[in-house]
N, C-alpha and C positions, 0 to 999 in steps of 0.2 A: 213416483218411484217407490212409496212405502207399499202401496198396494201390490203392485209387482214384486217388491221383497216377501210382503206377506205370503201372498198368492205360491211362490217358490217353496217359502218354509213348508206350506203346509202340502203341496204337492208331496217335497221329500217325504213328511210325516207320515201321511196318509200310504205312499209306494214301500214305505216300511214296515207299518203294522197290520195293513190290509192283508198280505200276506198272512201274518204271521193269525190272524183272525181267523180265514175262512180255509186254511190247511189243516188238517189235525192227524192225529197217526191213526192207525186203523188199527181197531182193537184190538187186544192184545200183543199189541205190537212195544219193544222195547225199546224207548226212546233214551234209552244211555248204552245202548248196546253199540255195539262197533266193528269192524271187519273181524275181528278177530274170532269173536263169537261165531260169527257166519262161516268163515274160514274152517272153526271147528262142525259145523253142524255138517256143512258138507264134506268135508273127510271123515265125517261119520256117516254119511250114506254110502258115500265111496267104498271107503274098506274100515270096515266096524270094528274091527281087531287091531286099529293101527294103536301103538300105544307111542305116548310123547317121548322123545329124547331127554326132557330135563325136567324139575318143578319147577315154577314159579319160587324165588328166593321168600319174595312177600306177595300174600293175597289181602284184597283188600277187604271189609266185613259187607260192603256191597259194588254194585255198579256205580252208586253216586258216588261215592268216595273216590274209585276208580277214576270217576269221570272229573271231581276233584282233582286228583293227583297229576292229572294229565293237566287238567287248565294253568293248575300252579309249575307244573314244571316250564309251561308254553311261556307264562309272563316271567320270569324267572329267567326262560333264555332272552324274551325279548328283553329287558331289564338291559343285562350284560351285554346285549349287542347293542344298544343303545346308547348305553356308557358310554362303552368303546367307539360309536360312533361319534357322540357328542365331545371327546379327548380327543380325535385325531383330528376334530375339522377347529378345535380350540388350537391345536398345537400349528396345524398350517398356518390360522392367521398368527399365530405369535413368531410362527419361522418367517413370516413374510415381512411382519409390522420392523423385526429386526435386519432383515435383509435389505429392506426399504429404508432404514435409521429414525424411521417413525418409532417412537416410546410408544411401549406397551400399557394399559391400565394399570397393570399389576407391576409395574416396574416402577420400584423408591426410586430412582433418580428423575423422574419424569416429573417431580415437583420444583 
């Protein structure tokens, strides 16, 4: 059985960075760039004179930071939705554990 676990692990291992090994971007190619960028490049082939409706409030001093601000905002929601996941599924079992007259962990009288 340890062989077969092994043999598994390293399957995964290997179907993960193998990829990431033998891909690479083709040069000059911007690997923190994003639809948006592209979005602008062909509305500028499109119609060259289009000018924006608004400015960006904050620009950031490059794309990596951009591409920072994005990751932190992403773990940030997950964060909070997690929270909230892990609060609602805590509060079921303590609406149940009372509904059922089972003591709670966190409930003094259950000594």
């Amino acid at each position: 059985m340890k062989t077969r676990s092994w043999l598994l692990w390293g399957t995964i291992v290997l179907l993960t960075v193998l990829p990431l090994c033998l891909i690479s971007a083709p040069p000059g190619a911007d690997l923190f760039g994003g639809s948006d960028d592209r979005a602008q490049q062909v509305i500028g082939t499109i119609a060259p004179h289009y000018k924006p409706w608004f400015a960006p409030v904050f620009e950031p001093a490059s794309s990596e930071i951009a591409s920072l601000l994005f990751a932190l905002q992403a773990a940030i929601g997950a964060g909070v939705i997690g929270y909230w996941l892990g609060l609602s599924v805590a509060r079921e079992r303590a609406r149940k554990s009372a509904h059922e007259g089972i003591p709670s962990e966190q409930d003094p009288r259950a000594d």
